[in-house]
Every structure is written in C-alpha cells, then in structure tokens.
MDAnalysis code that builds the backbone (N, CA, C; Angstrom):
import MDAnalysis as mda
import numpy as np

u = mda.Universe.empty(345, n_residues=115, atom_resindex=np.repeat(np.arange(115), 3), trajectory=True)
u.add_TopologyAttr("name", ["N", "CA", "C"] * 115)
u.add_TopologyAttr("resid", np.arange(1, 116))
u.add_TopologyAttr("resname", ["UNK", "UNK", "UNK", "UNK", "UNK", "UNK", "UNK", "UNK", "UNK", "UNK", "UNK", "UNK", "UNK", "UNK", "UNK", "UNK", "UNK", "UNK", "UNK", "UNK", "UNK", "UNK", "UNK", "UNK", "UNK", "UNK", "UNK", "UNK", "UNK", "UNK", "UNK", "UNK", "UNK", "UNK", "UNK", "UNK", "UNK", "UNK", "UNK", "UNK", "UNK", "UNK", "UNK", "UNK", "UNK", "UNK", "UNK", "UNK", "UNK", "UNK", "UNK", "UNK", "UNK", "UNK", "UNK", "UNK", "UNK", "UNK", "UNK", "UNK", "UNK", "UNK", "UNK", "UNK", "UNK", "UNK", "UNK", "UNK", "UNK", "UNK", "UNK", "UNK", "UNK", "UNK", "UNK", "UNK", "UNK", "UNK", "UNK", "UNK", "UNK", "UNK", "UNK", "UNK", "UNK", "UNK", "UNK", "UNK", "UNK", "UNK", "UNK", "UNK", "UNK", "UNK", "UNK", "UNK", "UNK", "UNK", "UNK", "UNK", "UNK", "UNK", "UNK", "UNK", "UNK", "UNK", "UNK", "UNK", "UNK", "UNK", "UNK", "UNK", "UNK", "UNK", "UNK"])
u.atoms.positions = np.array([
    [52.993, 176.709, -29.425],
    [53.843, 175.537, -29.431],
    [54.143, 175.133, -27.990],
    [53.846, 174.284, -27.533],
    [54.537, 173.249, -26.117],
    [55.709, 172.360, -26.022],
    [56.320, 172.804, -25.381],
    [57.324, 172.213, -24.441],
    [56.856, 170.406, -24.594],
    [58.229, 169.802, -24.660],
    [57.985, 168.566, -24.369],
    [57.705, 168.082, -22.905],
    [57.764, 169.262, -21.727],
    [57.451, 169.117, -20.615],
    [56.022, 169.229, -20.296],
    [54.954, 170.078, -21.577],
    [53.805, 170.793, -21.055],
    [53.081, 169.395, -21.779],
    [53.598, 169.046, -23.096],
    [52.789, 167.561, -24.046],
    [52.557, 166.815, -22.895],
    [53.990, 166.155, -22.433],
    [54.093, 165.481, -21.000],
    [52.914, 165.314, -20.179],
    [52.941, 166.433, -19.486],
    [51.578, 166.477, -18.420],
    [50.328, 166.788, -19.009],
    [50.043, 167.056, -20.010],
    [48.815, 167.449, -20.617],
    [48.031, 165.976, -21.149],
    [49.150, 164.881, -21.596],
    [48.918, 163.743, -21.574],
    [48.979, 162.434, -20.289],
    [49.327, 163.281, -19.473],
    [48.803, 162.436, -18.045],
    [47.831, 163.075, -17.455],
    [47.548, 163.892, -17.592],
    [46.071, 164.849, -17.264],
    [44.590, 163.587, -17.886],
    [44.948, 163.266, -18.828],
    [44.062, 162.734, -20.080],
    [43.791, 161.807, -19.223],
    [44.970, 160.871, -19.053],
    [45.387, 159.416, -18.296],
    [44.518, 159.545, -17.437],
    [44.968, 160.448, -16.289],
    [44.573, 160.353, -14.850],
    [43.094, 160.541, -15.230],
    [42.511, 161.554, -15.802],
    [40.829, 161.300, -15.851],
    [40.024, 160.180, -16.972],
    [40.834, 159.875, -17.700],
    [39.851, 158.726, -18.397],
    [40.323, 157.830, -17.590],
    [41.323, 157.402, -16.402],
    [41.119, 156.082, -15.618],
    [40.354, 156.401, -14.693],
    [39.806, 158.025, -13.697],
    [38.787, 157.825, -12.561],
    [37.610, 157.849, -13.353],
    [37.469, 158.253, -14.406],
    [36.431, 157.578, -15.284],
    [35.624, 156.469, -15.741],
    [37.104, 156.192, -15.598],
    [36.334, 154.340, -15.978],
    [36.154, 153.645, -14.404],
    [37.105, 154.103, -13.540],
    [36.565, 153.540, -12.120],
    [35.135, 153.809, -12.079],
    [34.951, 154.844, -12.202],
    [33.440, 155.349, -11.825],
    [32.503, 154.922, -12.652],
    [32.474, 154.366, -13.782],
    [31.910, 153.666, -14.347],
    [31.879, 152.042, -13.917],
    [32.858, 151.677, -13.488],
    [32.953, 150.078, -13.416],
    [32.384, 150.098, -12.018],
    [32.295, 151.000, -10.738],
    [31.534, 151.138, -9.474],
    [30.042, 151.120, -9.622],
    [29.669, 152.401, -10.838],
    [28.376, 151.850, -11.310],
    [27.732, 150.371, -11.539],
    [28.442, 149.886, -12.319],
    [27.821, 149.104, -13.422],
    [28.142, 147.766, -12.524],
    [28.538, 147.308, -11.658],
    [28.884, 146.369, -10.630],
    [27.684, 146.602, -9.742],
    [27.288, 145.513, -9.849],
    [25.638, 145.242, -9.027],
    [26.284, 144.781, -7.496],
    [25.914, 145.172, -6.289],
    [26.273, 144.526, -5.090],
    [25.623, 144.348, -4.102],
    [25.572, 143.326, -3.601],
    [24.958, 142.536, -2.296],
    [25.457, 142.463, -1.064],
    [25.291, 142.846, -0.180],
    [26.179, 142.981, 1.355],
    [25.859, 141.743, 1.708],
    [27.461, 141.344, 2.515],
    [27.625, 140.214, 3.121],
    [26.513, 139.840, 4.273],
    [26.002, 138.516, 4.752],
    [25.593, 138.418, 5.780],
    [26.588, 137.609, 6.678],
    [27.482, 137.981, 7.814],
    [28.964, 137.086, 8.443],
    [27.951, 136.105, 8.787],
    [27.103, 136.598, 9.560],
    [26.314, 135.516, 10.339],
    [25.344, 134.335, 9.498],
    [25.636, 134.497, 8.206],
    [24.457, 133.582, 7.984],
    [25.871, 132.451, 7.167],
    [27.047, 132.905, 6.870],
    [28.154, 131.910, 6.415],
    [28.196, 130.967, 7.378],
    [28.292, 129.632, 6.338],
    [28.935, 128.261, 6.828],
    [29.905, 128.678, 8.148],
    [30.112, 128.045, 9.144],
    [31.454, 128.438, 10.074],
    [32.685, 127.189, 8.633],
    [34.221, 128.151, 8.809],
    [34.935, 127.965, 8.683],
    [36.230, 128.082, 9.530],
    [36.751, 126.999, 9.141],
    [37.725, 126.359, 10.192],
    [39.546, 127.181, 9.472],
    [39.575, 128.573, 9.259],
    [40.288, 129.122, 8.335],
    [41.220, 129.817, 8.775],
    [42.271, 130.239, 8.583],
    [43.051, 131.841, 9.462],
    [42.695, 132.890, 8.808],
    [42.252, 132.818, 7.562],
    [41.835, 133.706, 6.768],
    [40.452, 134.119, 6.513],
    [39.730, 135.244, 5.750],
    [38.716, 135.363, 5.259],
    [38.651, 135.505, 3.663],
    [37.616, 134.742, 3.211],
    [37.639, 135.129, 1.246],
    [37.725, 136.904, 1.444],
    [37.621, 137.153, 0.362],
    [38.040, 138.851, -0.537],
    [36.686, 139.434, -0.046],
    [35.210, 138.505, -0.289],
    [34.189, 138.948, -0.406],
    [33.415, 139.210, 1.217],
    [33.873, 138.238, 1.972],
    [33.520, 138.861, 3.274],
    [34.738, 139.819, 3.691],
    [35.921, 139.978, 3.503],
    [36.667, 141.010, 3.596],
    [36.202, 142.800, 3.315],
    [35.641, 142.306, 2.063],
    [34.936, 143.748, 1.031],
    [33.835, 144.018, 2.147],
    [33.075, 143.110, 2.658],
    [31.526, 143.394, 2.883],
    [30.469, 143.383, 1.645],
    [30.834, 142.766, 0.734],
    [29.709, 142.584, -0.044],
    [30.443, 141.455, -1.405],
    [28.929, 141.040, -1.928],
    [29.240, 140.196, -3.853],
    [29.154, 141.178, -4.411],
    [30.130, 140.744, -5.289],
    [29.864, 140.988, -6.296],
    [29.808, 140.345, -7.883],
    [29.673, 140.563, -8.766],
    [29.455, 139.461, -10.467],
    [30.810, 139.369, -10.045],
    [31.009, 137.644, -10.812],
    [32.167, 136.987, -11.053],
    [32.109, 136.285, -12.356],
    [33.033, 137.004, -13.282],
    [33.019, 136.544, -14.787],
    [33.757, 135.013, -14.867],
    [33.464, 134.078, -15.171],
    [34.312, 132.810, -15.302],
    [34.003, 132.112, -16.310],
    [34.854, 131.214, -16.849],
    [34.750, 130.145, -18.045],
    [34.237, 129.017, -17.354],
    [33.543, 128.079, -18.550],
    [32.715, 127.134, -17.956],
    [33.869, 125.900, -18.263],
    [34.122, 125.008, -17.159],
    [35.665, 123.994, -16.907],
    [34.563, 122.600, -18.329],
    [33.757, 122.867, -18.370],
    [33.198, 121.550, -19.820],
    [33.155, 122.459, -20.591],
    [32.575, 122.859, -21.147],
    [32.413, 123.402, -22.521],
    [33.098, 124.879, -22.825],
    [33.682, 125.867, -21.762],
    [34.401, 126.709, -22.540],
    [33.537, 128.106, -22.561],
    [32.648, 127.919, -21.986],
    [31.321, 129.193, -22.357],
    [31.734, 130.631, -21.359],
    [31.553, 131.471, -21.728],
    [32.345, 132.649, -20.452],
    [30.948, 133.300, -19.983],
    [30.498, 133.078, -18.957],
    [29.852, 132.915, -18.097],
    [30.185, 134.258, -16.375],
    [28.751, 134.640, -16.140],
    [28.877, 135.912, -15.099],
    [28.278, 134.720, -13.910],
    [28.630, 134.738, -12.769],
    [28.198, 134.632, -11.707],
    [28.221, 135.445, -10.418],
    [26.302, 135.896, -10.866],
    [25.827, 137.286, -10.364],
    [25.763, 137.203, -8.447],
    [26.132, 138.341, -8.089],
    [25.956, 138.618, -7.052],
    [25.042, 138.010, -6.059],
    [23.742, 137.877, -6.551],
    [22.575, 137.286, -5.822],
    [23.259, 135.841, -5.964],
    [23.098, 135.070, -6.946],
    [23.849, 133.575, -7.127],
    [24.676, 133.287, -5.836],
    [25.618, 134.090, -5.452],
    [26.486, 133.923, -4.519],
    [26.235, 134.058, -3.285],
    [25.073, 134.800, -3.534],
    [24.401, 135.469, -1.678],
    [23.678, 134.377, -1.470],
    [22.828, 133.335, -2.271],
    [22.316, 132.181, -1.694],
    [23.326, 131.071, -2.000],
    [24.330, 130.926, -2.620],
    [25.239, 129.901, -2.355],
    [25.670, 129.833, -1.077],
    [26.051, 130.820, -0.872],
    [27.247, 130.958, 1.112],
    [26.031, 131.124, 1.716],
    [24.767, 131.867, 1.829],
    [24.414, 131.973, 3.175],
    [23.135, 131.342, 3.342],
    [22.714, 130.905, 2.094],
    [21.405, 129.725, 2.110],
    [21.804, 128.644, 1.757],
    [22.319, 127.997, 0.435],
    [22.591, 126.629, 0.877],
    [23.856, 126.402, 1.535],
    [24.716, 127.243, 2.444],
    [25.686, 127.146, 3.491],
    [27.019, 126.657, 2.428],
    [27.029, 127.123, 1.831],
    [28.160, 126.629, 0.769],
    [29.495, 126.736, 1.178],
    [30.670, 126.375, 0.910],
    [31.897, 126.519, 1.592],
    [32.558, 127.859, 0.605],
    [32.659, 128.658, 1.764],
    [33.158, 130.084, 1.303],
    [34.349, 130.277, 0.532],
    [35.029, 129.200, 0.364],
    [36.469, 129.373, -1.117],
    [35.740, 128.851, -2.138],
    [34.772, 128.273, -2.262],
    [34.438, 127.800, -3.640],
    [33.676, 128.629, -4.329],
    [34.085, 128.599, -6.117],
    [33.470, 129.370, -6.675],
    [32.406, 128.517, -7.710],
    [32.084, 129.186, -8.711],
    [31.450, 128.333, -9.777],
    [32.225, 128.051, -11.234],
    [32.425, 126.793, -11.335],
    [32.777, 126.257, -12.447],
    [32.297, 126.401, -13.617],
    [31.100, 125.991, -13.625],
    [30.363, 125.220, -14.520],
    [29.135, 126.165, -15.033],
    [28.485, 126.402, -15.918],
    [27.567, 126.725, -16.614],
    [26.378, 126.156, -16.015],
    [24.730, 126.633, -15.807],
    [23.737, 126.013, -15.729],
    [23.926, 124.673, -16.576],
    [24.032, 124.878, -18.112],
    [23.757, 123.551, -18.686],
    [24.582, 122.290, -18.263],
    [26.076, 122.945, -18.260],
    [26.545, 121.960, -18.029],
    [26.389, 120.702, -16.559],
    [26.069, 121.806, -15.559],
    [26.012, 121.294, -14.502],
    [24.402, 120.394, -14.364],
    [23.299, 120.859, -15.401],
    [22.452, 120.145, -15.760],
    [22.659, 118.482, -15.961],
    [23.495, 118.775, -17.233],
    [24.352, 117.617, -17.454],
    [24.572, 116.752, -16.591],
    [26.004, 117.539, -15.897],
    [26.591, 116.431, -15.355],
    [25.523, 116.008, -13.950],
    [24.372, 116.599, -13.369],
    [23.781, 116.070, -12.370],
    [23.059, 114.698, -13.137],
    [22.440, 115.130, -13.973],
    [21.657, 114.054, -14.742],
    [22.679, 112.757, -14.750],
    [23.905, 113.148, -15.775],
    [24.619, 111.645, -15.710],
    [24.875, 111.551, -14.240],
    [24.797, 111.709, -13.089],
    [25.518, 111.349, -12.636],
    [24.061, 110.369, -11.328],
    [23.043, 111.476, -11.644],
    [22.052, 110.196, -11.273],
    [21.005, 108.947, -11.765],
    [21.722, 109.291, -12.960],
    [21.791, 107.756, -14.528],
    [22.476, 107.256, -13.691],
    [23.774, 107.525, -13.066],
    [24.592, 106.270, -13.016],
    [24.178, 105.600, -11.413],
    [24.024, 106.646, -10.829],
    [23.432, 106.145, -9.542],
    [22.204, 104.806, -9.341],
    [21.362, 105.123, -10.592],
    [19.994, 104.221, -10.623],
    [20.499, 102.705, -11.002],
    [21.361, 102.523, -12.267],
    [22.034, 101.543, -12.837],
    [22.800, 101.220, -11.619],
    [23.450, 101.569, -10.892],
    [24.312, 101.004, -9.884],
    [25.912, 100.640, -9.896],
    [26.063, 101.432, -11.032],
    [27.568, 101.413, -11.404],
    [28.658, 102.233, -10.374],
])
C-alpha cells in the first residue's frame, strides 16, 4: 500500500517521462532547414523573426484564409520563399496552393478586361 505522498510522485515520474517523450518525438518528426542570414531580403527591423533567431525552418501548420483547409507549410517552401524569391521575412502563408491558384487567375482575368 502507498502513501498519498509515494502515488504523488510516482505519478509525476509518469508525467515527467511521457512529456521528454513526446519532446523527443516531436524533435524527430520536425523536418529542418538551416537558415541562410545572408541570402534574406535586408530588413529595415529592430527585431529578428523566431526562424532566423532558431537558425533554421521549420513546417508551419496553418488554415487556408478562403476556404478553411488546414494546411502544412514545409520547411523547404519557406527556405525558397525568404532566400530565393527574397520574400519579406514576417510574412507567412495564407492561402492553400488552390486557392492562391484561384485568386492569381482572377486576378489576371481582371487585369486583361481592364477593370
């Protein structure tokens, strides 16, 4: 029989290793890309994003702002956003492939018409 002192710690024992557990699992399973400083847009900032802070991308889970779709934006995605097409380093991704399909299409429909 145990002490309500020994239940106690025998159940934070549990705690403490199924959470470095799951750290060590979520370190795994997180794909990552090291920053390049030198190949970022210059920014005019006092600050730095999280991700040149870290030294590396990583996946960024987000909802799509049209349709609602929950959506990963992978590590690589991000390594040629900022340091090939020079992208501005606070912005993230909104939008879904399709949607952003979409809205490029309407938006060079509307360009041709001249509206």
């Amino acid at each position: 029989m145990q002490s309500g002192k020994q239940k106690r710690a025998a159940i934070m024992a549990r705690r403490d290793a199924r959470k470095t557990r799951a750290a060590a699992l979520a370190l795994e399973a997180v794909p990552r890309v090291p920053v390049n400083r030198a190949r970022l847009a210059p920014c005019n900032s006092y600050g730095e994003p999280q991700f040149v802070h870290d030294g590396y991308y990583q996946d960024r889970r987000f909802i799509c702002r049209d349709c609602g779709a929950r959506q990963v934006w992978t590590a690589e995605q991000q390594q040629w956003w900022y340091e090939t097409a020079k992208g501005y380093v606070y912005s993230t991704a909104v939008r879904c492939l399709t949607c952003r399909r979409e809205r490029r299409l309407a938006h060079s429909g509307q360009m041709r018409i001249g509206i």
